[in-house]
C-alpha positions in Angstrom: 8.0 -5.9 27.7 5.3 -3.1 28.0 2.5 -2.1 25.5 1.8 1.8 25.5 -1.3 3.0 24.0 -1.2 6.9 23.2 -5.3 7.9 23.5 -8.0 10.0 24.8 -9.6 9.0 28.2 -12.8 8.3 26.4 -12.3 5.6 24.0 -14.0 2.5 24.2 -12.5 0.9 20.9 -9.2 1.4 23.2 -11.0 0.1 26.4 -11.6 -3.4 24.8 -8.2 -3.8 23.1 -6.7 -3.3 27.4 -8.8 -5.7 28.1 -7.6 -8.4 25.8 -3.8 -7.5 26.5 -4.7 -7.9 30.8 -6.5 -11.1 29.8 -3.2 -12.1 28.2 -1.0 -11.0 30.7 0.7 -8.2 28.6 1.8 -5.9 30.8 0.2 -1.9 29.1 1.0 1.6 30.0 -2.0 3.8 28.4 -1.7 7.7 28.4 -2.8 10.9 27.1 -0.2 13.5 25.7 -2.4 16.4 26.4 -1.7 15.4 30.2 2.1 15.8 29.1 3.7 18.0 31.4 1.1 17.1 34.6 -0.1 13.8 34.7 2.3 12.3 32.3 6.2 13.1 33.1 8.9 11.8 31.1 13.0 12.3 31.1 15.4 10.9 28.5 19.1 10.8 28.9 21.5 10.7 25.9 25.1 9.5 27.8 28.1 7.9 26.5 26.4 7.2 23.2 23.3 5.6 24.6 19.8 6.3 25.4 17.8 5.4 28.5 14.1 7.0 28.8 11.6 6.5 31.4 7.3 7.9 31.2 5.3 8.0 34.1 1.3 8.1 33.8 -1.1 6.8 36.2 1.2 6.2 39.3 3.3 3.7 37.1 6.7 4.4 35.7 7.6 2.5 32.4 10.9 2.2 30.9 11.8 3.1 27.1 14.1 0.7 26.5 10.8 -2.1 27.9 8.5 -0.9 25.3 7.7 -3.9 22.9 5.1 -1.4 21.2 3.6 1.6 20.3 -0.4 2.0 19.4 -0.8 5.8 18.5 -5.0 5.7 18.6 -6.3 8.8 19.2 -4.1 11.0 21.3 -4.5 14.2 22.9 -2.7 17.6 21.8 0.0 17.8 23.8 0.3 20.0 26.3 -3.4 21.2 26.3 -4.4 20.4 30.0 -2.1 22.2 31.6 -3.4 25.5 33.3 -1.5 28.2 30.7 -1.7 25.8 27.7 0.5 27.6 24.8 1.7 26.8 20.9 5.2 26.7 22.0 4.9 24.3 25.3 2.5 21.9 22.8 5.3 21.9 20.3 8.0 21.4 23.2 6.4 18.5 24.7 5.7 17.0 21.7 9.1 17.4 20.3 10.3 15.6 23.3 7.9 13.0 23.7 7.0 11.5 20.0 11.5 12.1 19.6 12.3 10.0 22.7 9.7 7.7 21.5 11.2 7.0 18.1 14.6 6.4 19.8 13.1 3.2 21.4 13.1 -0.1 19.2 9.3 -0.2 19.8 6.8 -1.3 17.2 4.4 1.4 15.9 0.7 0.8 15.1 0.6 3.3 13.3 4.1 5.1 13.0 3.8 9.1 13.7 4.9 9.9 10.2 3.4 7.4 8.1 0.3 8.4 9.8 0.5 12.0 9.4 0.9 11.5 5.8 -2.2 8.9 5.6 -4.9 11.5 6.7 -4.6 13.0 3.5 -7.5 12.5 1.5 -5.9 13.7 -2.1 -3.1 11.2 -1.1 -5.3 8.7 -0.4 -7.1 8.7 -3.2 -4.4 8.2 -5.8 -2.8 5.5 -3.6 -6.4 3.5 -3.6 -5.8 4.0 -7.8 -2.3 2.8 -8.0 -3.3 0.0 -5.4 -6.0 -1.2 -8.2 -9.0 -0.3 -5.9 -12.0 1.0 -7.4 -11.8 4.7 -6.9 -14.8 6.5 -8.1 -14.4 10.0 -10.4 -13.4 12.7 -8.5 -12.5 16.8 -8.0 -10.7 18.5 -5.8 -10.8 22.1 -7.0 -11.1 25.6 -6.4 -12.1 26.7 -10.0 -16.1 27.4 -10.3 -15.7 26.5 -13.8 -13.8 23.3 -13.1 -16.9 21.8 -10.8 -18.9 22.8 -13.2 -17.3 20.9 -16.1 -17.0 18.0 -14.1 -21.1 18.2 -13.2 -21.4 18.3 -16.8 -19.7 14.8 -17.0 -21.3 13.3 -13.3 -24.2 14.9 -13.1 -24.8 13.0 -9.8 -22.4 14.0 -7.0 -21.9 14.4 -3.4 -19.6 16.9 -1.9 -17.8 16.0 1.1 -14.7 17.7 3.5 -11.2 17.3 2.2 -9.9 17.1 6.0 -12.4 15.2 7.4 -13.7 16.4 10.8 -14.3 19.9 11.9 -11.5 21.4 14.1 -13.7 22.3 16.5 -14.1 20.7 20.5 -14.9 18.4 20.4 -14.2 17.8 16.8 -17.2 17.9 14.9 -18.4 15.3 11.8 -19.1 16.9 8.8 -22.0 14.6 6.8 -20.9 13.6 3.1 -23.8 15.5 1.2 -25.5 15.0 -2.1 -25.0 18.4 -4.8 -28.4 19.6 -6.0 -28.8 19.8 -9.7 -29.1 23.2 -10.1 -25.9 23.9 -8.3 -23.5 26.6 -10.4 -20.6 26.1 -7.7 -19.4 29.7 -7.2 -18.5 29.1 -3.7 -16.0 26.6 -4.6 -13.7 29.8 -4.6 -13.2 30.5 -1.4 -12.0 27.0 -0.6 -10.5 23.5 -1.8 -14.2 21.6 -2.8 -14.0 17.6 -3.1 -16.7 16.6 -5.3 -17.4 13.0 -6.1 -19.7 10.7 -8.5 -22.4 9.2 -6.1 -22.1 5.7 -6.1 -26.3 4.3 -5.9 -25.1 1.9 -3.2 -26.9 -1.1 -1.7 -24.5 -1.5 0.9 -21.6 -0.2 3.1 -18.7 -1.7 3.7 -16.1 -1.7 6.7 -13.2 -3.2 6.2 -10.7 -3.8 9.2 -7.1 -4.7 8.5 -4.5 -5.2 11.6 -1.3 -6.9 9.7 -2.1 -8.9 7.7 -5.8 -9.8 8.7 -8.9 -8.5 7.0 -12.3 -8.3 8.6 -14.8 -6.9 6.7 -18.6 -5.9 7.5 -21.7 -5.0 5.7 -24.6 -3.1 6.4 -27.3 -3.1 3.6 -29.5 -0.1 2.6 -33.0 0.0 3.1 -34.5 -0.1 -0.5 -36.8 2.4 0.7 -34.0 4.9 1.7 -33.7 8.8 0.7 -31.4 8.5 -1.6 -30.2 12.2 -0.3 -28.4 10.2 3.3 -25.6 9.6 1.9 -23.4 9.5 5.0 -23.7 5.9 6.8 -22.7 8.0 9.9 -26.2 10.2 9.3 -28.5 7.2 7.7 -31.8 6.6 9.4 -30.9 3.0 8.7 -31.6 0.3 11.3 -30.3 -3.0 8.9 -27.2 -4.3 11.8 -23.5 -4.8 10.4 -23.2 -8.7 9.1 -19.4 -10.2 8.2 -19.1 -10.6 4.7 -16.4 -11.9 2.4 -13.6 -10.0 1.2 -13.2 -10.4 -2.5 -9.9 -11.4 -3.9 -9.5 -8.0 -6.1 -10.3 -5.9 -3.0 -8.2 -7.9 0.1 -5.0 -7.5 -3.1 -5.4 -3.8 -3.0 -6.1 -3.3 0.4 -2.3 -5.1 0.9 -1.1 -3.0 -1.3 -2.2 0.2 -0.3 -1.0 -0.5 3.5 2.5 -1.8 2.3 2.8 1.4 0.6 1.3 3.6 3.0 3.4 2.0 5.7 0.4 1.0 7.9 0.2 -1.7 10.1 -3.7 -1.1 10.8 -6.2 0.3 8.1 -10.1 1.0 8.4 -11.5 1.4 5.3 -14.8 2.2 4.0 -16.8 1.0 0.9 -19.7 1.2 -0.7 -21.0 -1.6 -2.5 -23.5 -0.9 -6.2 -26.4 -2.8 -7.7 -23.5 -4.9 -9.6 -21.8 -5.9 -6.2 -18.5 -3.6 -7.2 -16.8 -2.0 -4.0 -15.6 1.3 -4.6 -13.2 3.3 -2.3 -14.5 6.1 -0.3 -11.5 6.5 2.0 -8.9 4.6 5.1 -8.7 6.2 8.2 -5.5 5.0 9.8 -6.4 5.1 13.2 -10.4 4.2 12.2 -12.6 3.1 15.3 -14.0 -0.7 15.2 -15.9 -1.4 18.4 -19.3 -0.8 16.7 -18.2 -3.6 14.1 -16.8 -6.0 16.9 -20.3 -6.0 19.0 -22.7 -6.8 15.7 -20.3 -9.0 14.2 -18.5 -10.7 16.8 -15.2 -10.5 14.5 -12.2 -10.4 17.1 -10.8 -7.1 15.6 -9.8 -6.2 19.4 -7.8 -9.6 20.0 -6.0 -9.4 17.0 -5.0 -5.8 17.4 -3.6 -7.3 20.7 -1.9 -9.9 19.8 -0.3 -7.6 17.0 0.7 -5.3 20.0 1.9 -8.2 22.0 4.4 -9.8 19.2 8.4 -9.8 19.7 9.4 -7.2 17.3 12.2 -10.1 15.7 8.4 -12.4 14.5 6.7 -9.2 13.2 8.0 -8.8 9.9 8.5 -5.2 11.3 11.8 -3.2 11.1 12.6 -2.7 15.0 14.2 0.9 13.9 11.3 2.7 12.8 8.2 0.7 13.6 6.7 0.3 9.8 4.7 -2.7 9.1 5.4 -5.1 6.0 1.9 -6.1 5.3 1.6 -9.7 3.8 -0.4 -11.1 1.2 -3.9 -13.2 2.3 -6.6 -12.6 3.8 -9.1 -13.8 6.9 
């Protein structure tokens, strides 16, 4: 049974999760969809009420039927290498290959549509609530007068994308940011604002959940910091990341949040106050860990493997559509 990985050709935190499966002897078939038609070919045939798919990427061909599982990391747009790239051939090969995918009994880290729905950030946000995670006071709003109100009541807040990333090539990060106080939020109008009460952190936290294992990091902050970075993407700090316990309230939620979400693999990030309270900033489904792995030595990438590499029937995972039961504990 074959592991296929659906990423970029640049992607290290993929890179170290092949190497653990070909230490293991799992055989894996890694592709990109943007190389779908070219590269990547695929054919499906629906006969005599039955289903029998093939892919071929990199001079190997894999069966359907042989996939054991499916780790959706960070694929390409379908369709976009190809030398008249269009919306309509995107949306063709797409159809046909994320379809003929879900008509395998793979295993899905994560599943297409649980993960579509987890990149929103409103959605998010109330799930982190109803999964008891600290979730600190915030707006999403295109009213002036709404932002304003809420100043009134947190006068202390940082303003960061709804969406995340820039749609740009290569996507581009765009930096959590602190509001200045004299701020009177007229440009809120012309489009959807998240606004946030800062939390004065002394730490960031990454936490790293594949199943039902957590792994979680923490970087401190310089006591000398600006207190205007913010961003632990941005910050000027050199302090490496360090494991660090999960604590019990926080490793509950987190279970909770992926059962709900339908997630089999969560990265979420943190920050910790003076009084050692981690609130929720956000979990990206398909968050990188590599940076984690080297300073901490956690083994993130053999435990993501060894997820891939589990008989569907010992996964506590429905083999019709590929969503994880998460289970309660914590490592």
């Amino acid at each position: 049974m074959t592991v296929l990985i659906l990423t970029c050709e640049q992607d290290v935190t993929a890179d170290m999760v092949v190497a653990e499966l070909d230490r293991s002897g799992v055989p894996v078939v890694r592709l990109d969809p943007a190389d779908l038609p070219g590269a990547v070919a695929l054919s499906g045939e629906y006969v005599h009420g039955a289903f029998r798919g093939h892919l071929s990427a990199g001079g190997r061909l894999v069966s359907m039927s042989g996939l054991r599982s499916v780790w959706v990391r960070r694929p390409g747009v379908p369709a976009t290498r190809v030398d008249e790239p269009s919306d309509w051939l995107t949306e063709e090969s797409g159809q046909a290959l994320y379809g003929m995918l879900r008509s395998t009994g793979a295993r899905w880290m994560n599943h297409p549509d649980a993960a579509r729905r987890a990149r929103h950030k409103p959605w998010q946000l109330r799930l982190a609530q109803r999964s008891r995670l600290p979730v600190p006071a915030t707006l999403i709003t295109t009213f002036p007068q709404a932002a304003r109100d809420f100043a009134d009541r947190f006068p202390d807040l940082v303003v960061k994308p709804v969406s995340g990333a820039h749609p740009q090539e290569p996507p581009r990060a765009v930096p959590t940011s602190r509001v200045a106080p004299e701020t009177d939020f007229a440009a809120v109008a012309f489009g959807p604002t998240l606004l946030q009460r800062r939390v004065a952190k002394r730490a960031d936290i990454r936490l790293t959940c594949v199943g039902d294992r957590i792994h979680a990091a923490r970087k401190a902050v310089d006591p000398g910091a600006d207190p205007g970075e913010v961003d632990v993407r941005f910050a000027t700090s050199d302090a490496p990341w360090r494991p660090v316990e999960t604590p019990a309230y926080i490793a509950a939620g987190v279970h909770a949040y992926l059962r709900e979400a339908e997630l089999a693999y969560g990265a979420f990030d943190f920050a910790e106050d003076a009084d050692g309270m981690w609130w929720f900033l956000e979990c990206n489904q398909s968050g990188q860990f590599g940076f984690v792995q080297v300073e901490t030595d956690q083994p993130i990438a053999r435990e993501v493997a060894d997820w891939l590499a589990a008989p569907g029937a010992d996964s506590g995972t429905p083999s019709n559509d590929g969503r994880a039961r998460i289970a309660g504990g914590h490592g």
